[in-house]
C-alpha positions as CSV (number, residue, x, y, z in Angstrom):
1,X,29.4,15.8,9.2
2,X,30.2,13.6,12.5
3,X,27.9,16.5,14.1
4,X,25.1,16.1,11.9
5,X,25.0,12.5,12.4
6,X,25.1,12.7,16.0
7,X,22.3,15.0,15.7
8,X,20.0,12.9,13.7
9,X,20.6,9.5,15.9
10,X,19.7,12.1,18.7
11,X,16.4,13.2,17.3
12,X,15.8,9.5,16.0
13,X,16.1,7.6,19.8
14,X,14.8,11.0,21.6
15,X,11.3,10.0,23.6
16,X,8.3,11.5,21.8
17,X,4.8,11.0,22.6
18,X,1.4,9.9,21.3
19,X,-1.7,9.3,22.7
20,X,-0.5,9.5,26.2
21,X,2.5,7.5,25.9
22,X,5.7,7.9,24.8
23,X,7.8,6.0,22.3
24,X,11.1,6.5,19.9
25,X,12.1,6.0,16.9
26,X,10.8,7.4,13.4
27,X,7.8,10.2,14.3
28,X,4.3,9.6,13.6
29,X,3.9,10.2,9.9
30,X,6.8,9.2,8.8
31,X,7.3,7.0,5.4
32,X,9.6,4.5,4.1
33,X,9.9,2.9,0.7
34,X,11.5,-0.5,0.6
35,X,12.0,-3.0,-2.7
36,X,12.2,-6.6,-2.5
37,X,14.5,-9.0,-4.1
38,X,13.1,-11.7,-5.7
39,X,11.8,-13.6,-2.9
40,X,10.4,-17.3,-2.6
41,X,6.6,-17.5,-1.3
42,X,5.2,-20.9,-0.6
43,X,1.9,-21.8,0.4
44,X,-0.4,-24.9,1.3
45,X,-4.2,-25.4,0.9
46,X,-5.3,-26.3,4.6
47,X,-8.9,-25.8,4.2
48,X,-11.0,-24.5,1.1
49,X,-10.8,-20.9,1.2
50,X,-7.5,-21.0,3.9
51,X,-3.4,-21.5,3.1
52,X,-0.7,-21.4,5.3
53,X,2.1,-19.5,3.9
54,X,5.9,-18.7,4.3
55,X,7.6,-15.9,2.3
56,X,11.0,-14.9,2.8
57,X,13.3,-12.2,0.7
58,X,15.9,-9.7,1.7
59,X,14.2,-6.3,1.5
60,X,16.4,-2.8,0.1
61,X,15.8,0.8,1.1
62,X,14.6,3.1,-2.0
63,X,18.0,5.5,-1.5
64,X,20.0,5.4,1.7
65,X,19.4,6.4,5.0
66,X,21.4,8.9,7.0
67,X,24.9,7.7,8.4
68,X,24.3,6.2,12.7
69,X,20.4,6.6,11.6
70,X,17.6,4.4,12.6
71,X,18.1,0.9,14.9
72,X,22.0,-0.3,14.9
73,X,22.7,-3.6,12.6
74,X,21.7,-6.4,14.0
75,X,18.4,-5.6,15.7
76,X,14.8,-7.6,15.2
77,X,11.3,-7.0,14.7
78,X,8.1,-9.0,15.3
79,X,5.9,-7.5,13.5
80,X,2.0,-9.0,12.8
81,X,0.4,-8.1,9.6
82,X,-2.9,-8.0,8.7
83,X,-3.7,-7.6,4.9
84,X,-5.5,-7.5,1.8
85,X,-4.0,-9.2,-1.4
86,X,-5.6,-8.6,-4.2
87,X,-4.2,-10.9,-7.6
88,X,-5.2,-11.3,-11.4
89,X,-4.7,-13.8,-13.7
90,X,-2.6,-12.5,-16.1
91,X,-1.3,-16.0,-18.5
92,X,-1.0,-19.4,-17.1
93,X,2.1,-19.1,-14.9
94,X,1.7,-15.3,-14.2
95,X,-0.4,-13.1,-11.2
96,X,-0.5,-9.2,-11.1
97,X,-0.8,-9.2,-7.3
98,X,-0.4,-5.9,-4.6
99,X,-0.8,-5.8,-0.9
100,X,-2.6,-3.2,1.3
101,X,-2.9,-3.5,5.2
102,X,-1.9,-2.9,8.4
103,X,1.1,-4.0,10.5
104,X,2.1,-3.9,14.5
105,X,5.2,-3.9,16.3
106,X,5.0,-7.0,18.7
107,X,8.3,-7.4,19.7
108,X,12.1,-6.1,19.2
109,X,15.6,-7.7,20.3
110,X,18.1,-5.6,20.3
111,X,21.9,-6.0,18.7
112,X,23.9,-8.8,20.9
113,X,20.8,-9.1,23.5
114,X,19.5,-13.0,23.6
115,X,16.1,-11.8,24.5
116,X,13.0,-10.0,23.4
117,X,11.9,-6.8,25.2
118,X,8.8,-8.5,26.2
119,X,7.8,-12.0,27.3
120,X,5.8,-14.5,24.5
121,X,3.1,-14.5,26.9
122,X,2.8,-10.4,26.8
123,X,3.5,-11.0,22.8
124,X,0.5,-13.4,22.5
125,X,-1.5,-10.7,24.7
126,X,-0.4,-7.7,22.0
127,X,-1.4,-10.0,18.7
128,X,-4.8,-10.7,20.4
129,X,-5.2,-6.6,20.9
130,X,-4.0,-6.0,17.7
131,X,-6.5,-8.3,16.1
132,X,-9.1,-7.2,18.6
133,X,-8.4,-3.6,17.3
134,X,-9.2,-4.3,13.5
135,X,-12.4,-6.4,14.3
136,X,-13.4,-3.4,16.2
137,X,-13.0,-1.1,13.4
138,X,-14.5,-3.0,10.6
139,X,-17.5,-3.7,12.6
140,X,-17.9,0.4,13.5
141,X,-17.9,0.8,9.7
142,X,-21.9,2.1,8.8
143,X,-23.0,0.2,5.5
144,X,-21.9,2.7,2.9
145,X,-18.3,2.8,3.8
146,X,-16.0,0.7,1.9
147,X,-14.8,-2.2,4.1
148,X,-11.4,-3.2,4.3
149,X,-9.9,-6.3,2.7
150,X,-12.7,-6.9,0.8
151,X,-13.5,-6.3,-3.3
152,X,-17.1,-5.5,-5.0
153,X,-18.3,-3.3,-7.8
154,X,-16.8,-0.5,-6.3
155,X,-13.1,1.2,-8.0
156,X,-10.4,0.9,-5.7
157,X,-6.8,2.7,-5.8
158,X,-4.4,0.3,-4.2
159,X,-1.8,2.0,-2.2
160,X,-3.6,5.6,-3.0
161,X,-2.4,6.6,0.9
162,X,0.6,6.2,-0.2
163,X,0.7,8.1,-3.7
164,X,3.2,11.3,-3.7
165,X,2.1,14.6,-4.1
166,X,2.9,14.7,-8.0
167,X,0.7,11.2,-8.4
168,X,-2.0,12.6,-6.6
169,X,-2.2,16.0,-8.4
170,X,-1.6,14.0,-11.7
171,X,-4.5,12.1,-10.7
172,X,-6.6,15.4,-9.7
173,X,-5.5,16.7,-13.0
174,X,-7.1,14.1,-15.0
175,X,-10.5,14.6,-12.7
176,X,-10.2,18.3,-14.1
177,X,-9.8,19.4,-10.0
178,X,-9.8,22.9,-10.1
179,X,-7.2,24.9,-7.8
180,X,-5.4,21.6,-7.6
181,X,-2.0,23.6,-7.9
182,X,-2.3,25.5,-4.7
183,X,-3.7,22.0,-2.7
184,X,-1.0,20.3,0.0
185,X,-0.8,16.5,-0.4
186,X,-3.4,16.0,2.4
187,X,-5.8,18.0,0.5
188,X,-5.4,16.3,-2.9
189,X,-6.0,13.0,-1.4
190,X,-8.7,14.3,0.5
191,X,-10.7,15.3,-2.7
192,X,-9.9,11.9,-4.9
193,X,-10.8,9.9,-2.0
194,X,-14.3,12.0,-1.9
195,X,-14.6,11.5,-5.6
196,X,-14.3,7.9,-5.5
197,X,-17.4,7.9,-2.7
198,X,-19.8,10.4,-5.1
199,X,-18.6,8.0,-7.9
200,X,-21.1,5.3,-6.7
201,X,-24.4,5.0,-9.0
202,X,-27.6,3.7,-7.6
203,X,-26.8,-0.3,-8.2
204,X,-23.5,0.5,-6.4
205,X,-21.0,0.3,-9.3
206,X,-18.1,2.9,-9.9
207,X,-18.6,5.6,-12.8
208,X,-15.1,6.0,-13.0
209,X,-13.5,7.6,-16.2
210,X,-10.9,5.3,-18.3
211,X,-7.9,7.7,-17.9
212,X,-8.3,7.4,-14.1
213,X,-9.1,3.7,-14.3
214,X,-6.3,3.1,-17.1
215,X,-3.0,4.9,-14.9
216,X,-3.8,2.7,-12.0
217,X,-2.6,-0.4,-14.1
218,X,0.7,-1.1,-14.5
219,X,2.5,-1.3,-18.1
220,X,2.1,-4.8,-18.0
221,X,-1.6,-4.6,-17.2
222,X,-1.7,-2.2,-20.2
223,X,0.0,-4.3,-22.6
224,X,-2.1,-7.4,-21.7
225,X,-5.4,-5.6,-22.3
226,X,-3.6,-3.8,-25.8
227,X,-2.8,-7.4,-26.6
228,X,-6.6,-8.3,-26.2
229,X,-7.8,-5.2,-28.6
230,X,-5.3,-6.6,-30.6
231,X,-3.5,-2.9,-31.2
232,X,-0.7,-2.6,-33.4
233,X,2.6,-1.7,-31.9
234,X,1.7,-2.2,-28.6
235,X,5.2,-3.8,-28.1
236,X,6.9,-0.2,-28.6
237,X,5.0,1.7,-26.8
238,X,5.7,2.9,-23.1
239,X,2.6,3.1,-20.2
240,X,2.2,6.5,-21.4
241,X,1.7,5.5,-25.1
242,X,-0.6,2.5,-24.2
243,X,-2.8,4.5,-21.9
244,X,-3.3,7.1,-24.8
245,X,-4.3,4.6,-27.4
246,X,-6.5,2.6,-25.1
247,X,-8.4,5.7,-24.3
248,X,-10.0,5.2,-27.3
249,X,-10.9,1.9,-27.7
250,X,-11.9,1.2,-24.0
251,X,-15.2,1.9,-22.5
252,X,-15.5,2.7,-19.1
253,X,-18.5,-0.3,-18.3
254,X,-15.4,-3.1,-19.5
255,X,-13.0,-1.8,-16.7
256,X,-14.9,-0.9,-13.4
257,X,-13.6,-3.9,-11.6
């Protein structure tokens, strides 16, 4: 066991490269899942369409990492996120809200060092680049692409990049994909994410079916819009169960968002 450990803190800290330069740490590609306790955001109105917030919350691995994996306890991050929130109005006091984005690595501090690997004046110079970087992007975007942290007529899968296999084929299942059994993840996302782009009619709105549309929501979602069909036993029924039953008495024109 001891071995194995020592093998994966090797392979985590070894030097690897991209795009000329080298870096350590987990490889291009690679994912984590994280869940947060119940945090406390706070925000206040500084202009009309701008807030300053503050959010703070302890977040939790999804399982457990490997034993003398990853950075030792006690190390720090500046990190600069750039992001789209996207929130409903669900009752008075409640928001559905999700989060898709981008973020950078400014700066690290390592366990019992005072300082940062780099300066605050090379820090300021990375957020500028960063920023710099995303402007760049959405402005080499042609016309018919979907932009980035925006919302229109069009359907949009939050957090489909980061769907599992199983989701995605569930999802390519319901699109009646053919060969979708022998298709690697890349591939099934692939062929959604084309679908989504044919799915666009001539006045730019999203021809999406109700199944699709429907298993994006959440149960809550699901119950909410039950609750406005007024459908009976909605209270017993799992996401599964409300999907089904909505199917038929939904049309697709009432949820293209």
């Amino acid at each position: 066991m001891a071995a194995k450990n020592e093998k994966q803190d090797r392979k985590y800290n070894r030097l690897k490269e991209y795009d000329g330069s080298r870096y350590s740490g987990m490889k291009i590609g690679g994912t984590h899942k994280w869940y947060y306790d119940k945090g406390e955001w706070k925000e206040r109105k500084m202009k009309p369409d701008e807030w300053d917030i503050y959010y703070e919350t302890t977040k939790r691995r999804a399982g457990y990492a490997p034993e003398h994996s990853g950075a030792p306890v006690g190390t720090s991050y500046n990190w600069l996120i750039v992001a789209h929130q996207r929130v409903d109005k669900l009752d008075a006091n409640s928001y559905m809200t999700r989060m898709e984005g981008l973020k950078f690595k400014v700066a690290h501090k390592r366990t019992g060092n005072d300082k940062w690997n780099i300066t605050e004046k090379r820090q300021r110079k990375k957020v500028i680049a960063f920023l710099e970087q995303v402007i760049d992007e959405l402005k080499a975007l042609d016309e018919d692409t979907p932009v980035p942290f925006t919302v229109g007529q069009r359907k949009r899968i939050y957090g489909l990049a980061h769907r599992t296999k199983k989701e995605l084929y569930e999802m390519a299942a319901e699109q009646g994909v053919k060969n979708r059994s022998r298709m690697k993840r890349g591939e099934l996302l692939k062929i959604i994410k084309d679908s989504l782009k044919e799915d666009v009619d001539g006045n730019g709105s999203k021809n999406v079916s109700v199944a699709q549309n429907l298993s994006d929501k959440s149960r809550h979602e699901l119950y909410r819009i039950a609750t406005e069909k007024h459908i009976r036993g909605r209270s017993k029924m799992n996401k599964d169960d409300l999907i089904k039953v909505l199917k038929k008495n939904i049309s697709e024109k009432e949820l293209v968002l």
